[in-house]
PAZARO-619531 format. One line per field, with one value per residue: residue number from 0; residue in three letters; x, y, z of N, C-alpha, C in turn. Coordinates in steps of 0.1 Angstrom, whole numbers. Layout:
BEGIN
bapa: [NUM|...]
doba: [Ala|...]
n.X: [X|...]
n.Y: [Y|...]
n.Z: [Z|...]
ca.X: [X|...]
ca.Y: [Y|...]
ca.Z: [Z|...]
c.X: [X|...]
c.Y: [Y|...]
c.Z: [Z|...]
***
This chain:
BEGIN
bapa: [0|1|2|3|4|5|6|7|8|9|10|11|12|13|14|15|16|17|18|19|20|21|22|23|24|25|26|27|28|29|30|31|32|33|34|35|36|37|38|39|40|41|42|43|44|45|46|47|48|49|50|51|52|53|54|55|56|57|58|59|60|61|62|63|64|65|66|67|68|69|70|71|72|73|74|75|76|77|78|79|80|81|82|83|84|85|86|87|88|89|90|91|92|93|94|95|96|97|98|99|100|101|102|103|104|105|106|107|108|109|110|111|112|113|114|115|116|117|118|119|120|121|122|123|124|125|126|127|128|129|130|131|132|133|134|135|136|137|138|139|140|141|142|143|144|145|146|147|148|149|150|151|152|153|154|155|156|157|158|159|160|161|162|163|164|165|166|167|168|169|170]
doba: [Unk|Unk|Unk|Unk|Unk|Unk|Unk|Unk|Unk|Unk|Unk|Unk|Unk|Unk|Unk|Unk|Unk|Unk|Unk|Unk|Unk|Unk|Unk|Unk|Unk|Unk|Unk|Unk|Unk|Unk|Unk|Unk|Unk|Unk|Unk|Unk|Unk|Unk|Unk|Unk|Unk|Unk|Unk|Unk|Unk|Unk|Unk|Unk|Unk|Unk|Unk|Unk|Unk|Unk|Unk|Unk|Unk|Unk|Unk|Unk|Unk|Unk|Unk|Unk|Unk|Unk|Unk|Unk|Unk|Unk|Unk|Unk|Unk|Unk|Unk|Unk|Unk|Unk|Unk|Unk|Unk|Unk|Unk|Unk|Unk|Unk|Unk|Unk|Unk|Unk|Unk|Unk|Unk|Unk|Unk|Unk|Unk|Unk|Unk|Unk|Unk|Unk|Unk|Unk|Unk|Unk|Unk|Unk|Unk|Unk|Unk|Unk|Unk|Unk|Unk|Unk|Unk|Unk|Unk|Unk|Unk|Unk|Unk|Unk|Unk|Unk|Unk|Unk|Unk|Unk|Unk|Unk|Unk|Unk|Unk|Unk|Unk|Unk|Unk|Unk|Unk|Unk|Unk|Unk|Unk|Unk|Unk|Unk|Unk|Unk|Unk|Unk|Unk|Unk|Unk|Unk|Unk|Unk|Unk|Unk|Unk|Unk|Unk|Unk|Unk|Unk|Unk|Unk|Unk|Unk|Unk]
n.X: [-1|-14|-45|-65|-89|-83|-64|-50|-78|-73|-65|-86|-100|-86|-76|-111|-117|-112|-127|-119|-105|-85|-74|-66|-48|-31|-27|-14|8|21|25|39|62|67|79|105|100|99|87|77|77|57|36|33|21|0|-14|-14|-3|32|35|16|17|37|27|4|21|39|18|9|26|26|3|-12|-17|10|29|26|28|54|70|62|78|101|108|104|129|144|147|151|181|190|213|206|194|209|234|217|215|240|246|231|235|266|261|248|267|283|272|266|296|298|284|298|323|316|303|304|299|313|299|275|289|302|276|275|291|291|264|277|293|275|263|286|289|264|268|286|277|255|276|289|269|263|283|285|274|290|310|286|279|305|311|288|294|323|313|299|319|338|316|313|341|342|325|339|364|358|357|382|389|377|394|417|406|394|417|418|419|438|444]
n.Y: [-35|-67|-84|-109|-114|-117|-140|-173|-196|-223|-219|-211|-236|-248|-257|-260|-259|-235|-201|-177|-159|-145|-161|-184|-177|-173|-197|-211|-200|-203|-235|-236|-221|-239|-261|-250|-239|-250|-260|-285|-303|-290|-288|-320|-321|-307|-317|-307|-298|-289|-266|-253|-247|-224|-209|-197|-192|-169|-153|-145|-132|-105|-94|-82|-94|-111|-96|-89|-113|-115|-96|-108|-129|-119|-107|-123|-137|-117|-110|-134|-138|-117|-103|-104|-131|-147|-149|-155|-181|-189|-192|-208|-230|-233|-234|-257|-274|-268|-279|-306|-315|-313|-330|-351|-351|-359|-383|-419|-441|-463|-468|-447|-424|-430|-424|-395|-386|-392|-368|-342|-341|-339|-319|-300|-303|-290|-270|-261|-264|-241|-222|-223|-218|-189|-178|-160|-141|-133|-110|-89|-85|-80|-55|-45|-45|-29|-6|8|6|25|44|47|59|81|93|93|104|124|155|157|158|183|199|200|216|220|208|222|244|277|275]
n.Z: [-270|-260|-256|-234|-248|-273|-273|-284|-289|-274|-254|-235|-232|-219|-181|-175|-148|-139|-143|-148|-178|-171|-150|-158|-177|-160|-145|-172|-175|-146|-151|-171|-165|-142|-158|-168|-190|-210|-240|-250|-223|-209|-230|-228|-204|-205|-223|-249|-280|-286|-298|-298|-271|-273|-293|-275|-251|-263|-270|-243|-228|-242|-227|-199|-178|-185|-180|-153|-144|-151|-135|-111|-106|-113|-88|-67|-74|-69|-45|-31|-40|-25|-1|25|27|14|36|53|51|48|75|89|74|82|112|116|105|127|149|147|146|173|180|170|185|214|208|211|203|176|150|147|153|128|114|118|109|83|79|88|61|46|56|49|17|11|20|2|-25|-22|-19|-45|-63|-57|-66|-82|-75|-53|-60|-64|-36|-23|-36|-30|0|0|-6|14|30|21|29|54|56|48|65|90|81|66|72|81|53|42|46|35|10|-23|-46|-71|-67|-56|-27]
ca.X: [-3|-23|-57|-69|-98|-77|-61|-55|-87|-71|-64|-100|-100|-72|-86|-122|-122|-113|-138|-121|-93|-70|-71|-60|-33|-22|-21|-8|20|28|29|51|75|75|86|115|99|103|75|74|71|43|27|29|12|-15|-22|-13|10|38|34|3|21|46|18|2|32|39|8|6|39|22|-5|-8|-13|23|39|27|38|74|73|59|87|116|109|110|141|158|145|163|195|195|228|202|192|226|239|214|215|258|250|226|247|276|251|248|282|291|262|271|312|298|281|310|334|309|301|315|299|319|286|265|300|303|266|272|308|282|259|282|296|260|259|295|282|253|275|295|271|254|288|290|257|262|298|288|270|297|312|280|282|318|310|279|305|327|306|297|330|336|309|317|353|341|314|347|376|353|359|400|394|376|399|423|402|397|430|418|418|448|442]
ca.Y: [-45|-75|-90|-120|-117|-123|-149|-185|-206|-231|-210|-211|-246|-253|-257|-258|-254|-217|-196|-164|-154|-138|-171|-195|-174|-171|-207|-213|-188|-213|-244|-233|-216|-248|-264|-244|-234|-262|-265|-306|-306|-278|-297|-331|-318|-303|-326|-299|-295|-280|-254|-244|-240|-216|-197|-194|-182|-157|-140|-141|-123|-90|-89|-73|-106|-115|-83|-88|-124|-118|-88|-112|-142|-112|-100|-133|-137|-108|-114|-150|-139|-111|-101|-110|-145|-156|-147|-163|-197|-194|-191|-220|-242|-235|-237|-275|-279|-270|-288|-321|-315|-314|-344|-363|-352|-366|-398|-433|-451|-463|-466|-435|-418|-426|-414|-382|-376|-388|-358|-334|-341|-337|-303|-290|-303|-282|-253|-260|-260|-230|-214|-220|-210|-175|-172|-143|-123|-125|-96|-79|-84|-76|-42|-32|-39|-22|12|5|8|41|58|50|60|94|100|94|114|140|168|160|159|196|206|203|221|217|207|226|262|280|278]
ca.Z: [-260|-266|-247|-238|-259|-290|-275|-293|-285|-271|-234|-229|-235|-214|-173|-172|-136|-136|-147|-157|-182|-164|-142|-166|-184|-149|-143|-180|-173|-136|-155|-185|-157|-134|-163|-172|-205|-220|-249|-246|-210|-209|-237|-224|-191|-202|-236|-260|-291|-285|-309|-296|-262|-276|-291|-262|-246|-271|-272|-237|-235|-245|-219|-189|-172|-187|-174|-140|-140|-150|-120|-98|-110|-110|-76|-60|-76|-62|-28|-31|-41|-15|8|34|23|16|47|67|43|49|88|91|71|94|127|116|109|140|159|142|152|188|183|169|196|223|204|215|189|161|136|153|148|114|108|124|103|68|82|86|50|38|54|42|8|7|19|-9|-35|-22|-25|-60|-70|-57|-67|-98|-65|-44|-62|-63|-23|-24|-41|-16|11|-2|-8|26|39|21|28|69|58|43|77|98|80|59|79|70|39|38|56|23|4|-36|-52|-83|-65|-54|-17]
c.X: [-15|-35|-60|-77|-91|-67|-59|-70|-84|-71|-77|-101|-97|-81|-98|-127|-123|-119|-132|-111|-82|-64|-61|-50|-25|-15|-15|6|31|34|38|63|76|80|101|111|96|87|69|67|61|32|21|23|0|-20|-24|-4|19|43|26|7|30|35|11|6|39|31|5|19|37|11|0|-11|1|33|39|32|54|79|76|76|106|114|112|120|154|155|152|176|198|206|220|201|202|229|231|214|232|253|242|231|263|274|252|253|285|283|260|285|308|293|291|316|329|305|311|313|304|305|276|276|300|288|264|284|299|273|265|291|283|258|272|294|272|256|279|292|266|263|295|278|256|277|296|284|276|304|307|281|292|316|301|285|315|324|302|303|334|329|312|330|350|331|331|361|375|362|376|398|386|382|415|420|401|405|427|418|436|446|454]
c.Y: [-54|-78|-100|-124|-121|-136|-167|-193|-215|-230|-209|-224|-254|-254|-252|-254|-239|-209|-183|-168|-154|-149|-186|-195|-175|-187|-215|-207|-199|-222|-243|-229|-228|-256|-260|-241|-237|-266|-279|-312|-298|-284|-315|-333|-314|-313|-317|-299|-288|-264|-243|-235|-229|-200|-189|-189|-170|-145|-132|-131|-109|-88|-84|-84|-111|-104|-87|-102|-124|-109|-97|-122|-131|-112|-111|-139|-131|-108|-128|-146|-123|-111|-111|-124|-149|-158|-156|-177|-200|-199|-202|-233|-248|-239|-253|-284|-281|-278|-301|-320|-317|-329|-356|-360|-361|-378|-410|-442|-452|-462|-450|-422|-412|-415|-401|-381|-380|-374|-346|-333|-335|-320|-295|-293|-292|-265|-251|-253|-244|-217|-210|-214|-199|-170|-160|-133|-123|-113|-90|-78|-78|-59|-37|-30|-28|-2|12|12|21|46|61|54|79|105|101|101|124|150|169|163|178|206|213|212|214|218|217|241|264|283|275]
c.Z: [-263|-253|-247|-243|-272|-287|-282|-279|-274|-254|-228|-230|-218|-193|-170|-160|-133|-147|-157|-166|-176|-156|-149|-173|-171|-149|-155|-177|-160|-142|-162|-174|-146|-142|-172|-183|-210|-226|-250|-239|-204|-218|-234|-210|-192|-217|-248|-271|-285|-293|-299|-282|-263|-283|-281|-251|-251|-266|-259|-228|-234|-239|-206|-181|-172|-177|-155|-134|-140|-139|-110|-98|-107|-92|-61|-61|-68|-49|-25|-30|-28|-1|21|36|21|28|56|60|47|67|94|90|79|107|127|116|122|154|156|146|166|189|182|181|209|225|204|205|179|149|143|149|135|107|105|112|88|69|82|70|40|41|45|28|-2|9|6|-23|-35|-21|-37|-68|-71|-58|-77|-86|-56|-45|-59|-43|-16|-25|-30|-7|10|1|4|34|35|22|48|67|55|58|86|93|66|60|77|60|34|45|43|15|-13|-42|-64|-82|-61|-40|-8]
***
């Protein structure tokens, strides 16, 4: 595992306002990840080569500053894509829907109308999208349910089933 003492030069260079190390891989580490990566646009932000940014991303890679950033970057990940978080982003989007439908039904205005029937397009839209974004974890959702439902199927007709005994004896 590497240190930021042997770091390239340039990382100490790089914001003068922050004093330590650890502080400026940190905030090198932000910048390169609010850019998606991208060596150009990491370089053309901070006034660097893009080389140098890729070294600098390398090396920092094998620190323990790196490690604890891609923890931190996973973890907010999987708290995003969580059963929970969906669920309440599906149940909001529908809330709006249906609090925009009340509005149309109530509305006399032909243009206040129409506004309201663009708004509700804007929300079933945003359903939409965020229905495709998480279309790979609906399986995984699919599957927790699932095991879900067998394990309340095994608490409520166990006791049948040891009541068979093990098919593999002579009972």
């Amino acid at each position: 595992m590497k240190t930021l003492t042997t770091a390239p030069p340039k990382l100490f260079e790089l914001f003068p306002e922050l004093k330590t190390a650890e502080e400026k891989a940190y905030k090198f580490l932000e910048i390169h990840s609010d850019n998606n990566y991208g060596l150009r646009r990491t370089g053309r932000q901070l006034t660097v080569d893009p080389k140098t940014v890729k070294n600098v991303y390398e090396h920092l890679m094998d620190t323990p500053e790196g490690i604890r950033f891609r923890e931190k970057i996973l973890s907010q990940t999987e708290d995003f894509y969580s059963a929970k978080t969906l669920t309440l982003l599906f149940e909001d989007y529908t809330r709006e829907i249906t609090r925009v439908e009340g509005m149309i039904a109530q509305c006399k205005d032909p243009r206040e109308r129409l506004n309201l029937i663009k708004e509700k397009r804007m929300w079933m839209k945003n359903l939409l999208d965020a229905a495709l974004a998480c279309k790979p974890l609906t399986k995984v959702a699919a599957i927790e349910a699932l095991e879900g439902q067998i394990e309340n199927e095994k608490e409520r007709y166990g006791d049948l089933l040891n009541d068979f005994g093990n098919p593999d004896t002579n009972n």
